[in-house]
FIVEXPA-622179 format. One record per residue: x, y, z of N, C-alpha, C in turn; residue number from 0. Coordinates in Angstrom, 3 decimals, always signed. Each point is the difference from the previous one (the first is absolute). Last residue first. Layout:
BEGIN
SITE        nX        nY        nZ       caX       caY       caZ        cX        cY        cZ   nr
SITE         X         Y         Z         X         Y         Z         X         Y         Z  NUM
...
% end
This chain:
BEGIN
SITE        nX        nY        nZ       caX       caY       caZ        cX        cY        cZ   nr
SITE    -9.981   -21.356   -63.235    +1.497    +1.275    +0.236    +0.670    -0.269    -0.940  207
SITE    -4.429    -2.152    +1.112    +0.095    +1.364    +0.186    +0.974    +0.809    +0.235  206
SITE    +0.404    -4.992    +2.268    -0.713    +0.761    -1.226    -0.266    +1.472    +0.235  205
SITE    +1.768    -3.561    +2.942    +1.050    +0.521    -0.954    -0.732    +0.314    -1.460  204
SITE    -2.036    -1.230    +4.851    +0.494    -1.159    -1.205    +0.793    +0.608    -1.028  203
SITE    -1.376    +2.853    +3.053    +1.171    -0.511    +0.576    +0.050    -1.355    -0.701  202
SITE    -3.529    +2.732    -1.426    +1.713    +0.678    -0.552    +1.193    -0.684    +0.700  201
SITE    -4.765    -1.203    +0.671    +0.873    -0.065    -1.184    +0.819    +0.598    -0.028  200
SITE    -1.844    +0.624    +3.593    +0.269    -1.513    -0.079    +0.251    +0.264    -1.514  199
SITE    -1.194    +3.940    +1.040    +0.900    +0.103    +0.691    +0.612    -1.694    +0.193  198
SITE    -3.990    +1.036    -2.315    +1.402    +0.614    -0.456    +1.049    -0.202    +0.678  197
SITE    -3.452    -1.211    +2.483    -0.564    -0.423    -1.236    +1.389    -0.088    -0.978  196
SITE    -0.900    +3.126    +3.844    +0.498    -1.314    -0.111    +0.351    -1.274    -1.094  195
SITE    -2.353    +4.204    -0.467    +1.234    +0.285    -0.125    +0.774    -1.538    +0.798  194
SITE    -4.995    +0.284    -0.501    +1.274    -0.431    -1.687    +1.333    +0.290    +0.191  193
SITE    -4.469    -0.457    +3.151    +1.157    -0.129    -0.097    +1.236    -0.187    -0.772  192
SITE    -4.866    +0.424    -1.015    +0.132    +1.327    +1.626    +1.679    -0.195    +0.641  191
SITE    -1.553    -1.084    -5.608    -0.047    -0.857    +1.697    +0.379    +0.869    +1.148  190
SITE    -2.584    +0.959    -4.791    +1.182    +0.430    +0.551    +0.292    -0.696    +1.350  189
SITE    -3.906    +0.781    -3.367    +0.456    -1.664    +0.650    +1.772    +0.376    +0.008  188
SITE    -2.897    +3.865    -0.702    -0.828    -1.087    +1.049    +0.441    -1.327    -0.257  187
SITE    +2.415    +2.875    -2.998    -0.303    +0.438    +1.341    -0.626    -0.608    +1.306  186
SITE    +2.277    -1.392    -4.793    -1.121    +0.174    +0.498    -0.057    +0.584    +1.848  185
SITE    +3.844    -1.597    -2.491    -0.782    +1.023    -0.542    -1.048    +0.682    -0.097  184
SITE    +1.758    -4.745    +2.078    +0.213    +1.489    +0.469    -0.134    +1.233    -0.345  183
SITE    -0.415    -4.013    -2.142    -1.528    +0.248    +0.614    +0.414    +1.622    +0.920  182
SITE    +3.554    -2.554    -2.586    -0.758    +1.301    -0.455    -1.135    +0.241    +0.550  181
SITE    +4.510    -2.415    +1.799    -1.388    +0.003    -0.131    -0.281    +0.901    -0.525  180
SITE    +4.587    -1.317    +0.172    -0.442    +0.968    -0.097    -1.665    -0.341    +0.054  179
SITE    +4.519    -2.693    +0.130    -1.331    +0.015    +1.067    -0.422    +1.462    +0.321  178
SITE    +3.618    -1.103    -3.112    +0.427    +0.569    +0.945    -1.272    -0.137    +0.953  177
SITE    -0.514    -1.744    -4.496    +1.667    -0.330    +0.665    +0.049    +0.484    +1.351  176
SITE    -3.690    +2.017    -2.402    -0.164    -1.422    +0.149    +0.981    -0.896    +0.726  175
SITE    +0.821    +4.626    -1.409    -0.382    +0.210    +0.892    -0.912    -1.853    +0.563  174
SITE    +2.611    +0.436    -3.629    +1.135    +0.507    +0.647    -0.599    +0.090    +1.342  173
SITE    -2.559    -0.777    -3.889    +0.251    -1.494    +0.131    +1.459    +0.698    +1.659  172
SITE    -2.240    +3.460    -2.105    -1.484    -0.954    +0.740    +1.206    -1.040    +0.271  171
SITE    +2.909    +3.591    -2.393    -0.542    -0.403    +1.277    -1.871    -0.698    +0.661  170
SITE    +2.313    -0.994    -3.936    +0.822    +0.312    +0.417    -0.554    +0.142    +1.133  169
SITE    -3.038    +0.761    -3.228    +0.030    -1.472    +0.557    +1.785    -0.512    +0.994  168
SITE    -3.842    +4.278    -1.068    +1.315    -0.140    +0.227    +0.601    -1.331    +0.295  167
SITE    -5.060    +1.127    +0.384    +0.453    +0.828    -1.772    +1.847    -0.522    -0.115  166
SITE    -2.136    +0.141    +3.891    -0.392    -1.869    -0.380    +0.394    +0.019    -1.612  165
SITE    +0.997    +4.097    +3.263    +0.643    -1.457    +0.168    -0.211    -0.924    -0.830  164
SITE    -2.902    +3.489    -0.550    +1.098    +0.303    -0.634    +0.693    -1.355    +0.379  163
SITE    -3.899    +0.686    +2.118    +0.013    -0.948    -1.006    +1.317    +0.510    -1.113  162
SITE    -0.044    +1.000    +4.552    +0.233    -1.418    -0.227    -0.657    -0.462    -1.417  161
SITE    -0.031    +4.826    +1.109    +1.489    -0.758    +0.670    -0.462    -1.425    -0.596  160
SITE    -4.009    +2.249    -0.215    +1.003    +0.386    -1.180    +1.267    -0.547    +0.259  159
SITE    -2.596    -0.858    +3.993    -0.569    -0.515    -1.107    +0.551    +0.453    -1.596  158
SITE    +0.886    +2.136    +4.111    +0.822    -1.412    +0.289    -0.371    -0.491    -0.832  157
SITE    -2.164    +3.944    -0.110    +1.537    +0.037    -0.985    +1.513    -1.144    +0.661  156
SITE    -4.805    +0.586    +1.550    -0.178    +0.214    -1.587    +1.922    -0.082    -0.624  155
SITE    -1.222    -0.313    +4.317    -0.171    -1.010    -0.255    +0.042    -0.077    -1.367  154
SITE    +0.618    +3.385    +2.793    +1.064    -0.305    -0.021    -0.008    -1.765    -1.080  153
SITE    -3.950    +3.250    +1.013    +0.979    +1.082    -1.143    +1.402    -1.351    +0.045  152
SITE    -3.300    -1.568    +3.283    -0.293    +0.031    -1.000    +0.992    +0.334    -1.940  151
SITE    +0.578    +0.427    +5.553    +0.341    -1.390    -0.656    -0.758    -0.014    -1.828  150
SITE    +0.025    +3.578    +3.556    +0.875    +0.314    -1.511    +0.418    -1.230    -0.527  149
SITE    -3.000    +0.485    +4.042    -0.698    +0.903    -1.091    +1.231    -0.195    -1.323  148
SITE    +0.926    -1.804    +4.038    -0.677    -1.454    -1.088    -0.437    +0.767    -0.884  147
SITE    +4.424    +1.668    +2.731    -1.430    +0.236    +0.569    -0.903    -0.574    -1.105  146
SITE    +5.094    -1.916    +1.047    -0.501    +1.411    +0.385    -1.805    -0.418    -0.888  145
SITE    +3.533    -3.606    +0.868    +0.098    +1.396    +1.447    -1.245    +1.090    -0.534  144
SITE    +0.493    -3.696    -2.879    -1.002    -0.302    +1.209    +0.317    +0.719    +0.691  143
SITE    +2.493    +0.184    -3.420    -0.724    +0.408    -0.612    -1.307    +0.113    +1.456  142
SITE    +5.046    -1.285    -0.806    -0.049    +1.136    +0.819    -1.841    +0.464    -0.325  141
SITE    +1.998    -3.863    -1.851    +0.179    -0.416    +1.175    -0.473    +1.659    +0.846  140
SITE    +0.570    -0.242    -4.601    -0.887    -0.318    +0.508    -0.240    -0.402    +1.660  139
SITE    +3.860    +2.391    -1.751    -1.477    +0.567    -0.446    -1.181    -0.216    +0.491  138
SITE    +4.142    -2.620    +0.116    +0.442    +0.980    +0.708    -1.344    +1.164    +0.179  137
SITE    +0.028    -3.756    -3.456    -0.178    -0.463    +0.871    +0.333    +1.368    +1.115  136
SITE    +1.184    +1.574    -4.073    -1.520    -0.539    +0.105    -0.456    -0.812    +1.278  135
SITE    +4.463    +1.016    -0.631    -0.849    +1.037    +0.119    -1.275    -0.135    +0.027  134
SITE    +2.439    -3.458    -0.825    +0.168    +0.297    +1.115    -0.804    +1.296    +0.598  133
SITE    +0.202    -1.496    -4.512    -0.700    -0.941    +0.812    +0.187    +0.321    +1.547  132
SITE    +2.900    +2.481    -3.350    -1.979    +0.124    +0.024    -0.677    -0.573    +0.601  131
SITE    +4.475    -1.317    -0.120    +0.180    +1.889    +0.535    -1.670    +0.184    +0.380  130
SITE    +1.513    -3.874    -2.319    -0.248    -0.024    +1.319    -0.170    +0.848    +1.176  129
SITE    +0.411    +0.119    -4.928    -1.157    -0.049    +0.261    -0.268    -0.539    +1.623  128
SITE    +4.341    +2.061    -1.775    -1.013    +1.066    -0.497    -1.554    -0.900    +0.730  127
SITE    +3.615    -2.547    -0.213    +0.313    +1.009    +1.027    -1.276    +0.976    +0.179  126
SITE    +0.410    -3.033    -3.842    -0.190    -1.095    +0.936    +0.308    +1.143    +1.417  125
SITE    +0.425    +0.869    -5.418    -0.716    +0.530    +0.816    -0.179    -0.070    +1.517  124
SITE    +3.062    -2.191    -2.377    +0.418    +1.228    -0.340    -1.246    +0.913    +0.653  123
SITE    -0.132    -4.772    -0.547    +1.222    +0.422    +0.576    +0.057    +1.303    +0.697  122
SITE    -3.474    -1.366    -3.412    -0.209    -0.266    +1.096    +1.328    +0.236    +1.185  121
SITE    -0.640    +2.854    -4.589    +0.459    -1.543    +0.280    -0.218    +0.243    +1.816  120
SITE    -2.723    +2.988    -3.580    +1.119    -0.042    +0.944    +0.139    -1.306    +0.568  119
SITE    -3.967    +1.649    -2.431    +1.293    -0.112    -0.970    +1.498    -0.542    +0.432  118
SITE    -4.273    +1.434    +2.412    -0.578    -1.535    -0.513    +1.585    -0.317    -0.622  117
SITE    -0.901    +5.026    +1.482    +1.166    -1.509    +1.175    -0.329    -1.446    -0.821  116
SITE    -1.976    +3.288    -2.833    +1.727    +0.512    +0.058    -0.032    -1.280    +1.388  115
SITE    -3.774    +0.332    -0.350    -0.108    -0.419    -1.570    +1.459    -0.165    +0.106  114
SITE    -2.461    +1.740    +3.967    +0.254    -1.553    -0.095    +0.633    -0.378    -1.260  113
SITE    -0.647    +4.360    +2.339    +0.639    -0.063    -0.437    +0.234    -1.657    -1.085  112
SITE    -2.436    +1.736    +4.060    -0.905    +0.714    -1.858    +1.137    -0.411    -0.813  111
SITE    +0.979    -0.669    +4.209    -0.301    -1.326    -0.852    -0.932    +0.545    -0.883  110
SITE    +1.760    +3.238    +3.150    +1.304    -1.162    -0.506    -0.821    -0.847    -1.365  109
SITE    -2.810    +2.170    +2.558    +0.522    +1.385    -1.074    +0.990    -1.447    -0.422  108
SITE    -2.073    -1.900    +3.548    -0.791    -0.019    -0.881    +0.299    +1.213    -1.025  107
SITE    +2.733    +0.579    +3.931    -0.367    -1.815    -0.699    -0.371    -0.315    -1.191  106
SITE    -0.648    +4.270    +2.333    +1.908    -0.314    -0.785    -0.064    -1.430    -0.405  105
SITE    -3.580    +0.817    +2.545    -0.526    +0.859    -1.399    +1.440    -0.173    -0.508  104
SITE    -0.074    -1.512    +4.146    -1.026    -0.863    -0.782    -0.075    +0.880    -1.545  103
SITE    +1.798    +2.264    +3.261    +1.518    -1.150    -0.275    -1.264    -1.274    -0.806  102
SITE    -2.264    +3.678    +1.825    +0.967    +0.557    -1.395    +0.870    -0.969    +0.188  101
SITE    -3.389    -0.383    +3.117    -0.668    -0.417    -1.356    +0.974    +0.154    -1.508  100
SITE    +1.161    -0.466    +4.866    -0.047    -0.748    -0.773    -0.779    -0.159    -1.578   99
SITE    +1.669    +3.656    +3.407    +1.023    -1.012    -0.219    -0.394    -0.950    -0.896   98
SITE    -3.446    +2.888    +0.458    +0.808    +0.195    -1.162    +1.099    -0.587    +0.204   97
SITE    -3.103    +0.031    +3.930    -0.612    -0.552    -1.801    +1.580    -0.010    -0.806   96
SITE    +0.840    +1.670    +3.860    -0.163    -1.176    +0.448    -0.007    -0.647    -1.998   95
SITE    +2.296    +4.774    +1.027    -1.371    -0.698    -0.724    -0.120    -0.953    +0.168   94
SITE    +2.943    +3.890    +2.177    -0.047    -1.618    +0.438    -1.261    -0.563    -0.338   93
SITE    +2.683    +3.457    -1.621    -1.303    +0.584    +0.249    -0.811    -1.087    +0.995   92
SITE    +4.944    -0.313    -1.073    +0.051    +1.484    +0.333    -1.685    -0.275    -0.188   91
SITE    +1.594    -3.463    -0.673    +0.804    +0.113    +1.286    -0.796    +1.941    +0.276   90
SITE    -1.324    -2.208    -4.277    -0.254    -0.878    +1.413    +0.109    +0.747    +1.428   89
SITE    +2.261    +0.997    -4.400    -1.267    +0.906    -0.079    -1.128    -0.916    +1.539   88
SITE    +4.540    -1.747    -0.588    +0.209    +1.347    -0.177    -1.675    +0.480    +0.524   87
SITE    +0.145    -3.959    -1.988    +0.542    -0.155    +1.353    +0.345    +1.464    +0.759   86
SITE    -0.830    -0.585    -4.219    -1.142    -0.136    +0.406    +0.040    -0.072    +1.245   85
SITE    +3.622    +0.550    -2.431    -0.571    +1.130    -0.196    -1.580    -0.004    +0.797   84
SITE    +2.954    -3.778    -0.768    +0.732    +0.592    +1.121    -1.207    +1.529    -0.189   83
SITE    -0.849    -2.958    -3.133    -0.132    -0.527    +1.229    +0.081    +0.707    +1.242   82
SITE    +1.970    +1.276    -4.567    -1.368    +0.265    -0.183    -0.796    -0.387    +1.619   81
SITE    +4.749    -1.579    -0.569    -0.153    +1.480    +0.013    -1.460    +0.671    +0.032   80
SITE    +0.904    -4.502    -0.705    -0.039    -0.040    +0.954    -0.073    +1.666    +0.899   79
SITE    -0.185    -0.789    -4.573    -1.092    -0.694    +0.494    +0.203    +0.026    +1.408   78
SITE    +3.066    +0.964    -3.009    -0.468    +1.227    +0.033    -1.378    -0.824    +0.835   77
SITE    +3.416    -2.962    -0.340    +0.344    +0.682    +0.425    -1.019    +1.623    +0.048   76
SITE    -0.969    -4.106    -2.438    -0.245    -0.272    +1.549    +0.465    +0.932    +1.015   75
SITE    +1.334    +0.430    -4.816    -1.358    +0.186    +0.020    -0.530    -0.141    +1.617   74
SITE    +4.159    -0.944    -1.337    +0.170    +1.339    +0.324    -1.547    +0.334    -0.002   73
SITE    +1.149    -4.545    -0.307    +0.540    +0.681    +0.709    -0.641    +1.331    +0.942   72
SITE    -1.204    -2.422    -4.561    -1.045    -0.019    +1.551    +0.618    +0.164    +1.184   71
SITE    +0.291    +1.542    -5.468    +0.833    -0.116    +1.665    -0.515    -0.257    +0.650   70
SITE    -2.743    +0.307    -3.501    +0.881    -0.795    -0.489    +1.252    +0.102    +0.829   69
SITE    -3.574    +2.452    +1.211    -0.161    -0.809    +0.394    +0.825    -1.150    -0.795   68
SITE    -0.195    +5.088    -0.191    +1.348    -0.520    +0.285    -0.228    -1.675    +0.600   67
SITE    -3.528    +3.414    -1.239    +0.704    -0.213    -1.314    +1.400    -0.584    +0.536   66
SITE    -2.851    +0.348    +3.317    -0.445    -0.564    -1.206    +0.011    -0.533    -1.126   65
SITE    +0.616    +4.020    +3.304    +1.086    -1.707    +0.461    -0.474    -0.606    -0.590   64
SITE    -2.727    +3.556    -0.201    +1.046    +0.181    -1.052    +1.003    -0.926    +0.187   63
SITE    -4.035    -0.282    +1.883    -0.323    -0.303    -1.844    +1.517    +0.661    -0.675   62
SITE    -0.567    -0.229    +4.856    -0.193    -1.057    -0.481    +0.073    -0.013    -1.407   61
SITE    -0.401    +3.755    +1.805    +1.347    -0.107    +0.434    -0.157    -1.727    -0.768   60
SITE    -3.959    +2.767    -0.386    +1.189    +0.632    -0.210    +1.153    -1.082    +0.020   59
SITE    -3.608    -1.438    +2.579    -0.264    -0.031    -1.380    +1.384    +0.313    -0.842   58
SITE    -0.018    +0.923    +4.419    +0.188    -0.994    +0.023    +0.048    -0.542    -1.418   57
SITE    -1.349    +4.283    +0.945    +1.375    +0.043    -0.371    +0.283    -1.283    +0.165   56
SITE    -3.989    +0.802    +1.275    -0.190    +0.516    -1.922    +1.657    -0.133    -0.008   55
SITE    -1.565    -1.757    +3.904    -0.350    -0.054    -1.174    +0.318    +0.231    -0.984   54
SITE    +0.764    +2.630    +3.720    +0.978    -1.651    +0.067    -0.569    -0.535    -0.989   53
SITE    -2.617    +3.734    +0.642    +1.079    +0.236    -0.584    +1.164    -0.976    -0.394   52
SITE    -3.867    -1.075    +2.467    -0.335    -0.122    -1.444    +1.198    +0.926    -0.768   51
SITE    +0.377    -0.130    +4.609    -0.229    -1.490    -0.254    -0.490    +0.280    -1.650   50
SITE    +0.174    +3.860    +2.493    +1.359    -0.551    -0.318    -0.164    -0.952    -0.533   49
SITE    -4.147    +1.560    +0.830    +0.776    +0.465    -0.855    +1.451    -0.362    -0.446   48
SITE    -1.963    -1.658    +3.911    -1.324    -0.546    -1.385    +0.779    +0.634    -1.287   47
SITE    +1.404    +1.856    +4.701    +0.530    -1.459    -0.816    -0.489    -0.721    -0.886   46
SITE    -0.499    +5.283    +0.006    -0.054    -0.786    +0.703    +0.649    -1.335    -0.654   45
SITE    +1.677    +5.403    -0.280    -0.576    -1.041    -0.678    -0.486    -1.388    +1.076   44
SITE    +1.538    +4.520    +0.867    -1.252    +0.039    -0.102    -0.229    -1.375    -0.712   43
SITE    +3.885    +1.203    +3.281    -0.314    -0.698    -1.220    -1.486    +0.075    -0.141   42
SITE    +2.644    +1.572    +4.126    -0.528    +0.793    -0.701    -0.468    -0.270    -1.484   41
SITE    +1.370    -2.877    +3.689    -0.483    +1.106    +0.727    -0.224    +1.096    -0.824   40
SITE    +0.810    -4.732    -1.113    -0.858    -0.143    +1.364    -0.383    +1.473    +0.724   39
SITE    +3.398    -0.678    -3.809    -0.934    -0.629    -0.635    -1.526    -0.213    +1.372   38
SITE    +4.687    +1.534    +1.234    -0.797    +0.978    -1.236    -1.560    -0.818    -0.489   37
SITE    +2.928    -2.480    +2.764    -0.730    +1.177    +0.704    -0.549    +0.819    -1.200   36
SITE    +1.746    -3.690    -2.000    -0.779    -0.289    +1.357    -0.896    +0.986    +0.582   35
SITE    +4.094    +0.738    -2.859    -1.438    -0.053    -0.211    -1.122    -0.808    +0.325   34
SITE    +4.207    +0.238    +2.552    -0.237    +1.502    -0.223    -1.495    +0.374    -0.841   33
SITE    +2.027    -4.081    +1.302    -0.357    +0.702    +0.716    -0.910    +1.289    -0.293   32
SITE    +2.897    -2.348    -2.891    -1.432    -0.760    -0.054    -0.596    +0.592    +1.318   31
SITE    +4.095    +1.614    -0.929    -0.366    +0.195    -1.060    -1.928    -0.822    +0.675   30
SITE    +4.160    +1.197    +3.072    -0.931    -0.533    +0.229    -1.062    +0.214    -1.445   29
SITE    +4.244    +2.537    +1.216    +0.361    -1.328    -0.089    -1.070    -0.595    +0.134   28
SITE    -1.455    +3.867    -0.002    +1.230    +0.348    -1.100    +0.402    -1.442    +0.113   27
SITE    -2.772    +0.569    +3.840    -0.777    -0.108    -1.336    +0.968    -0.187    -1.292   26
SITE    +1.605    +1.223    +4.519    -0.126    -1.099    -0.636    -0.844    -0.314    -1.229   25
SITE    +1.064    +4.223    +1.071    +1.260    -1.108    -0.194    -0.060    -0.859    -0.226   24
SITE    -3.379    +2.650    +1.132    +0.078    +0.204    -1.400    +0.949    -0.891    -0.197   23
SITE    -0.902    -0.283    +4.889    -1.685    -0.008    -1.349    +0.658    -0.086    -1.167   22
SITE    +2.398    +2.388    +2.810    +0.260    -1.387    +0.038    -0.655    -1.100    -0.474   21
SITE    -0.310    +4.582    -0.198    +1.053    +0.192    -0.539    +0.356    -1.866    -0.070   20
SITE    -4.121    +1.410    +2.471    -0.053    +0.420    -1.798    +1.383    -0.524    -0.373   19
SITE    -0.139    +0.264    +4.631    -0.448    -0.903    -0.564    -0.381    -0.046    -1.516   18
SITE    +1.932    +3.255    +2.258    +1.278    -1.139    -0.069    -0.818    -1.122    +0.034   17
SITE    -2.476    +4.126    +0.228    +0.797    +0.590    -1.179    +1.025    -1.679    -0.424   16
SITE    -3.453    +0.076    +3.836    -0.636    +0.119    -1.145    +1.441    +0.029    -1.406   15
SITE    +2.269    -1.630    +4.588    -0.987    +1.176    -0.607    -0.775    -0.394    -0.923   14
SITE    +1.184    -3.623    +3.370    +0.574    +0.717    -1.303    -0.371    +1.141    +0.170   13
SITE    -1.039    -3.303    +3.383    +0.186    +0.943    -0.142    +0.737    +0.549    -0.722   12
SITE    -1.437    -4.038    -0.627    -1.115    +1.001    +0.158    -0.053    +1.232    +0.376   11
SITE    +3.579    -3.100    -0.517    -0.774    +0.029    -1.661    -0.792    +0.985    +0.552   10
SITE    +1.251    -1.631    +3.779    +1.421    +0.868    -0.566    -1.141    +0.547    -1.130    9
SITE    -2.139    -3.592    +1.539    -0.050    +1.417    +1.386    +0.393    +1.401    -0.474    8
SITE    +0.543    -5.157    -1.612    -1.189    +0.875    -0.666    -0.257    +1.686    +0.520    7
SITE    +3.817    -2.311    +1.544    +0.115    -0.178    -0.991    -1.088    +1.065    -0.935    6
SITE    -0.555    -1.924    +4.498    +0.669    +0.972    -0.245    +0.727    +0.580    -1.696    5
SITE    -2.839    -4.283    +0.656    -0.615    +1.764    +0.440    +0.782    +1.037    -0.225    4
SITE    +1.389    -4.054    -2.830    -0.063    -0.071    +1.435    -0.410    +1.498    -0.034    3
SITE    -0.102    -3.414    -3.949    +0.309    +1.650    +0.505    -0.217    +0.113    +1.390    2
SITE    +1.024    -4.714    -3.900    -0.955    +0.792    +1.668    +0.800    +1.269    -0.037    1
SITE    +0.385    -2.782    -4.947    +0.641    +0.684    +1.132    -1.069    +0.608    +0.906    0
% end
C-alpha cells in the first residue's frame, strides 16, 4: 500500500502522546515487529549471539523430533516448526549468514540421525528427503549473494552434509533421481546460475 503525502502529513501531525498510543497498538498486533524493534533498539545481545543461540536450540529441538522419526509425518512436522524458528530469528536480526548457515546446520542435525532414517521405508520417508533436498538446494543457491569471507565456515559443513547423504543410501540414490549434483556442495563449483538450473528441473516434474 502507497501513502499519499497528505496522509503522511496527518500521521505527522499526531501528538507525541497519539503516536506512542499508536506505536503500541500496532506492535500488540505486530508480534515479529515488535521484536524486531526490541532487538535493534535496546537488545544487548548481538546477531553472532542470536545465531549461536539458534544453534544450541536447533541441536535441542532436533535431538528431541528424533525420537518421533518412526513418524515421518509428525517428525517432518516439528521440522518444519524448527525451520519456521529460523525464519523468525532471520526476519527480526536480518542474518544474511545465518539464513543460510542455520537451515544448513538443521540439515546436517537431521542426518546425525542416519542409523534411525536408514530403518525407515523408502515410501514413508520420501516427503521428509525432498523437504531436505530442497532446502539444501534453497541454501545453496543463496551461497554466491553474500560475502566469500564465510565461503569457507559454510563449506565445512557443505562437506559434513554430503558425506552423511552418501552414509544414507535412500536419500544419495533420491538426490541422484532428482539431478542433484553433489559438485554443488562445493562452493567454488556452484554454477553462477543454479536457480535456473532448478528452476528447469522442477518443471520436468522433479523435486516434489
Amino acid at each position: 500500500m502507497e501513502y499519499s503525502k497528505e496522509f503522511k502529513a496527518a500521521l505527522s501531525n499526531f501528538s507525541a502522546i497519539e503516536k506512542d498510543r499508536l506505536i503500541f497498538r500496532l506492535l500488540k498486533k505486530d508480534k515479529l515487529l515488535s521484536k524486531k524493534l526490541y532487538f535493534e533498539l535496546i537488545d544487548t545481545e548481538t546477531t553472532d549471539q542470536k545465531r549461536t543461540q539458534m544453534e544450541e536450540l536447533i541441536e535441542e529441538r532436533v535431538l528431541l523430533a528424533s525420537k518421533y522419526i518412526g513418524n515421518p509425518k509428525y517428525f517432518l512436522v516439528l521440522i518444519r516448526k524448527i525451520s519456521a524458528e529460523i525464519t523468525e530469528h532471520v526476519k527480526i536480526t536480518t542474518d544474511k549468514f545465518g539464513d543460510i548457515y542455520l537451515q544448513l546446520f538443521l540439515v546436517n542435525q537431521i542426518l546425525e540421525s542416519n542409523d534411525k532414517l536408514n530403518h525407515q521405508r523408502f515410501d514413508n520417508i520420501y516427503k521428509l528427503y525432498i523437504y531436505l533436498i530442497n532446502k539444501l538446494l534453497k541454501a545453496i543457491i543463496s551461497i554466491k549473494k553474500i560475502d566469500e569471507d564465510y565461503w569457507m565456515e559454510l563449506n565445512e559443513i557443505l562437506e559434513s552434509i554430503e558425506s552423511k547423504i552418501h552414509e544414507n543410501r535412500y536419500l544419495e540414490k533420491l538426490c541422484i533421481n532428482n539431478s542433484f549434483d553433489f559438485n554443488w556442495l562445493t562452493i567454488e563449483k556452484i554454477p553462477d546460475h543454479l536457480d535456473l538450473i532448478v528452476k528447469d528441473i522442477k518443471n520436468q516434474g522433479f523435486l516434489k
